[in-house]
KESETOR-821970 format. One line per 4 residues: number of its first residue (from 0); their letters; for each residue x, y, z of N, C-alpha, C. Coordinates in steps of 0.02 Angstrom, whole numbers, plus 50000, padded with zeros to 5 digits. Layout:
# residues N
NUM	a	X Y Z X Y Z X Y Z; ...
END
This chain:
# residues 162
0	xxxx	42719 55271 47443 42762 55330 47444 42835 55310 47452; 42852 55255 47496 42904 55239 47514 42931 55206 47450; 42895 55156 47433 42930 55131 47357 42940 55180 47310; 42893 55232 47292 42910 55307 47251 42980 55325 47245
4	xxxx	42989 55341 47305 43048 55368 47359 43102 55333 47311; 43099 55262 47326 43195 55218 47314 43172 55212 47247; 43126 55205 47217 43129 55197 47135 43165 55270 47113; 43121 55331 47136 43175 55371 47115 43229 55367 47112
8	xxxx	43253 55365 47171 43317 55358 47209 43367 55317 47154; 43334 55269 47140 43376 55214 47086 43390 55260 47018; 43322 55263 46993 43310 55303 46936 43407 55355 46919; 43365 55392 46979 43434 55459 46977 43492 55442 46988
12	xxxx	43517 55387 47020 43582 55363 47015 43608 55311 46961; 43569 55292 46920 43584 55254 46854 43593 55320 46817; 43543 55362 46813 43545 55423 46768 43642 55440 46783; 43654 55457 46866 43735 55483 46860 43762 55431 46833
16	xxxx	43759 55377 46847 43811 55357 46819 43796 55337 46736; 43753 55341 46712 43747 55341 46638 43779 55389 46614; 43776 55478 46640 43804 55530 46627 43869 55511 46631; 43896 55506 46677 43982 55507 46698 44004 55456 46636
20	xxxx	43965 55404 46634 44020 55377 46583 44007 55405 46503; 43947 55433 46506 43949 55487 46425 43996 55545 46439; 43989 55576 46490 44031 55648 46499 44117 55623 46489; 44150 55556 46527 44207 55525 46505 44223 55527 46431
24	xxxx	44165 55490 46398 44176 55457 46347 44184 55499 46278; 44137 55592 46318 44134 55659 46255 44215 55664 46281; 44252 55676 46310 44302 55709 46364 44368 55688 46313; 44375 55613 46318 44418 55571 46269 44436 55584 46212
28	xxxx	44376 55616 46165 44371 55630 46089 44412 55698 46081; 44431 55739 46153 44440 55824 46128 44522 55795 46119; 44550 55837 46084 44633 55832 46073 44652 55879 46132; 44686 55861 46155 44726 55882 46234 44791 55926 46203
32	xxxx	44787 56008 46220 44808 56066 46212 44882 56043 46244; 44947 56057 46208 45014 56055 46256 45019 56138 46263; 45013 56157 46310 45012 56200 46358 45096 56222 46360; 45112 56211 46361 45195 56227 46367 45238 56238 46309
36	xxxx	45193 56193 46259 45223 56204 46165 45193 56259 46156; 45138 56289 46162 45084 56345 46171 45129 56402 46172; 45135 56405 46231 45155 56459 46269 45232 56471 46242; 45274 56410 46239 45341 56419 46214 45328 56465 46123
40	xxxx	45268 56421 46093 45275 56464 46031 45236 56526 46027; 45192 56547 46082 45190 56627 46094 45260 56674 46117; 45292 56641 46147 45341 56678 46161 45395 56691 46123; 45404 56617 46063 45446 56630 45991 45436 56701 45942
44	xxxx	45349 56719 45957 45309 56763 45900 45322 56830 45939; 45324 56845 46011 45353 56890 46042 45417 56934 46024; 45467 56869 46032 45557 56886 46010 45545 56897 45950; 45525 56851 45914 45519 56865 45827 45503 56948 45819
48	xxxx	45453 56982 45855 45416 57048 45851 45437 57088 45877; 45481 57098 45923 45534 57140 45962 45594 57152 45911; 45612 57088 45881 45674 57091 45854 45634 57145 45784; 45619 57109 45746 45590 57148 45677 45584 57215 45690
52	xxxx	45561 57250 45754 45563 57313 45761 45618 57339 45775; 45655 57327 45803 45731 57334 45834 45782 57329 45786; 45769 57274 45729 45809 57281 45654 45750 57325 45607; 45714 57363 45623 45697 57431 45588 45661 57386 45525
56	xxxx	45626 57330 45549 45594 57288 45474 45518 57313 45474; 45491 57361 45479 45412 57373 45497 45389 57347 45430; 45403 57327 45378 45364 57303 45329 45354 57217 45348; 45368 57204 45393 45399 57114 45407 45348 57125 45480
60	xxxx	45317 57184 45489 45253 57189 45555 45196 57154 45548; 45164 57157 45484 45101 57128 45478 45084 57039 45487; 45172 57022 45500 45132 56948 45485 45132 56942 45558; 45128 56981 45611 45121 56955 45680 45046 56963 45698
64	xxxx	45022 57000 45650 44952 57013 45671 44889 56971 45608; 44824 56958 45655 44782 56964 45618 44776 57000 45559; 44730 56984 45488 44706 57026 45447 44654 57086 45467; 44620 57066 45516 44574 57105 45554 44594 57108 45621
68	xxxx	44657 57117 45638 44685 57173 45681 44640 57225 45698; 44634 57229 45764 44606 57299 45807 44644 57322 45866; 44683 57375 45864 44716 57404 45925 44671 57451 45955; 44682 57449 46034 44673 57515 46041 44744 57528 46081
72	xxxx	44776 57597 46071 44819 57619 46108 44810 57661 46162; 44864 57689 46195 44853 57725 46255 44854 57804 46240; 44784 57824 46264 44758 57916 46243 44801 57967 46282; 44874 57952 46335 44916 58012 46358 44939 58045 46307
76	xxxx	44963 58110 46330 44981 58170 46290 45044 58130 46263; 45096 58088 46313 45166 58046 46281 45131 58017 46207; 45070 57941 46218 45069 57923 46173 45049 57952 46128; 45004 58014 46115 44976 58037 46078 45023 58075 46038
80	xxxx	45090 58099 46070 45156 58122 46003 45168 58048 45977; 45178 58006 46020 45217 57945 45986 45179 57932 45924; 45119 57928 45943 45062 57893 45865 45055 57947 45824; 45065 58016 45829 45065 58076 45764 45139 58068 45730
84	xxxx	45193 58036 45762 45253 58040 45745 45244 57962 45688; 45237 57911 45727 45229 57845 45699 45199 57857 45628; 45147 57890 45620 45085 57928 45536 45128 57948 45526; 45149 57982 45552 45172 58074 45492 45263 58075 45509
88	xxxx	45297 57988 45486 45376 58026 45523 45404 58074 45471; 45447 58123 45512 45494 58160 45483 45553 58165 45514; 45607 58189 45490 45671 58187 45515 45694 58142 45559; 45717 58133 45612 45755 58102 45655 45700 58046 45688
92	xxxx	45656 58047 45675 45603 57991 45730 45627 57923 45707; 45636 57904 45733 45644 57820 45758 45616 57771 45802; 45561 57709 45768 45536 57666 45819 45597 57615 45838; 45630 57636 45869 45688 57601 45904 45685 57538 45935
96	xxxx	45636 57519 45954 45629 57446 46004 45573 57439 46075; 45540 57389 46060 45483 57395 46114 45533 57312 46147; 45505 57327 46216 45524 57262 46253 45459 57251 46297; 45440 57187 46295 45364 57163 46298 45385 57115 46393
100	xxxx	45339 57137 46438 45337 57120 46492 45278 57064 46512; 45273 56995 46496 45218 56972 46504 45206 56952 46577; 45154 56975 46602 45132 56944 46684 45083 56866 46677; 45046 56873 46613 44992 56805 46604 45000 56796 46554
104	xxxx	45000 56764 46518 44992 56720 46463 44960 56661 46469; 44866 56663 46453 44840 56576 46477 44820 56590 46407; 44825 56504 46382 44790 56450 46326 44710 56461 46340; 44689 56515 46306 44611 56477 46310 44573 56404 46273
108	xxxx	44592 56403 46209 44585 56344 46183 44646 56346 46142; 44618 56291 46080 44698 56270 46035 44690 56314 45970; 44654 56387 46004 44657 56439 45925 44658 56505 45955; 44654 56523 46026 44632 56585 46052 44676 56565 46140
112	xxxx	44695 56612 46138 44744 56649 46213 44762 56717 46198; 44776 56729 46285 44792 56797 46293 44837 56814 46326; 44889 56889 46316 44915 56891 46371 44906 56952 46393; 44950 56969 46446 44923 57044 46507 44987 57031 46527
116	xxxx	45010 57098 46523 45077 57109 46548 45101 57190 46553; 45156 57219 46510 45160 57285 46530 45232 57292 46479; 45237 57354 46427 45290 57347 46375 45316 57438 46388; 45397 57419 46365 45426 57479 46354 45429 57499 46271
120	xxxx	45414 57559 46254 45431 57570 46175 45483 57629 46183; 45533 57616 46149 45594 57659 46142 45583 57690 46065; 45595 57765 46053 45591 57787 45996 45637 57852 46014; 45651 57860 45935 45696 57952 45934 45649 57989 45913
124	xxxx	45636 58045 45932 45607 58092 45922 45627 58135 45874; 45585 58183 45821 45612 58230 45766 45662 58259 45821; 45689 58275 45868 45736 58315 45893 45804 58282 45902; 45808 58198 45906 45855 58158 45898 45845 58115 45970
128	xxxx	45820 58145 46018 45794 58134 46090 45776 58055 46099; 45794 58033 46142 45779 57979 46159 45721 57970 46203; 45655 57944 46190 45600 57927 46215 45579 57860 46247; 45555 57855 46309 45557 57799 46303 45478 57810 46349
132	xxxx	45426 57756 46318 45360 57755 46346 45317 57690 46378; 45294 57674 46432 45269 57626 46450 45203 57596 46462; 45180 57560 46456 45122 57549 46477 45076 57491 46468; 45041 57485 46481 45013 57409 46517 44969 57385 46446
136	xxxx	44984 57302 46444 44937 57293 46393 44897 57230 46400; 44836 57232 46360 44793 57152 46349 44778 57140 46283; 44812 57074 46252 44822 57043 46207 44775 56987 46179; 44728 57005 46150 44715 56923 46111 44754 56895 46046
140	xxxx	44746 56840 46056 44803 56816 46012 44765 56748 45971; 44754 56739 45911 44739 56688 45877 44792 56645 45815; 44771 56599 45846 44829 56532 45801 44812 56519 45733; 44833 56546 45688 44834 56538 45605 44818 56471 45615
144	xxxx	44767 56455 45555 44751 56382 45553 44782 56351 45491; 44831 56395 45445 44858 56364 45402 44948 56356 45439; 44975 56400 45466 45047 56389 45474 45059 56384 45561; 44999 56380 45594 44992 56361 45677 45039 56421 45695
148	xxxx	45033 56478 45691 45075 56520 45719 45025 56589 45754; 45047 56586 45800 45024 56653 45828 45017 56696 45837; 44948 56760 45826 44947 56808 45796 44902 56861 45847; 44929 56923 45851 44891 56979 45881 44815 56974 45835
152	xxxx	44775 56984 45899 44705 57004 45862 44676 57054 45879; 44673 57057 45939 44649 57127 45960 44699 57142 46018; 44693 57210 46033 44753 57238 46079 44735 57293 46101; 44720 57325 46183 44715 57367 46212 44755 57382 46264
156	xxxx	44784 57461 46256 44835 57467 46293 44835 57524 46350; 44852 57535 46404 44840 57601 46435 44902 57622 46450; 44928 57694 46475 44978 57738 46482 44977 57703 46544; 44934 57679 46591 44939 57683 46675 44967 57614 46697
160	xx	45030 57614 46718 45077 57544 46727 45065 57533 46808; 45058 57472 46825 45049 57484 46902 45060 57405 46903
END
């Protein structure tokens, strides 16, 4: 029994260390994410997307997003003029400028991150009125695999900022 015992004993500690140096050796092969180039060029695709709205370019919107883009927006009575106005503008409405508040922004891998933060959207109203609406958002974001640039994929937003 006693010899049982340390043969195991041996057994299972050749086994770790056989593992550790395969688990090293998978570890080596992955390409190591720069985390800071990342994040610096999420935050390029940000300004880039603030500005385009703010110079009134909404045809120059789609390249921030996925082809299969999914929003959901926020169901208050505010947003719910904002998004009948956004469809159907007439007269004086203006999407004037959103300014984007990020609290997180993590790298999940080197094709997919997210961020969570909280944005203002400024617009004129058919009355000429200045609107301004807030509210909290969560971002997935995927990295074009032809021009490495970063793109909304899905997006859910709520009226409730806290």
């Amino acid at each position: 029994m006693k010899n049982s015992f340390i043969l195991l004993l041996i057994v299972t500690l050749f086994g770790c260390v056989d593992g550790t140096k395969q688990s090293q050796h998978d570890s080596s092969g992955i390409n190591k994410i720069d985390i800071q180039a990342e994040l610096a060029s999420i935050e390029e695709t940000r300004a880039a997307f603030e500005l385009a709205i703010k110079e009134k370019r909404y045809a120059d919107l789609s390249q921030f997003s996925t082809p299969d883009f999914i929003g959901v927006s926020p169901g208050s009575e505010d947003w719910m003029e904002y998004k009948r106005l956004r469809e159907e503008p007439y007269g004086q409405f203006s999407y004037d400028s959103i300014i984007m508040h990020p609290k997180e922004t993590v790298i999940v891998s080197d094709s997919v991150a997210y961020d969570f933060g909280t944005s203002i959207v400024y617009f004129t109203n058919e009355n000429g009125e200045s609107i301004e609406l807030e509210n909290s958002f969560l971002v997935i974001l995927k990295k074009d695999k032809n021009d490495e640039k970063w793109r909304i994929h899905r997006e859910v937003s709520s009226a409730v900022v806290e």
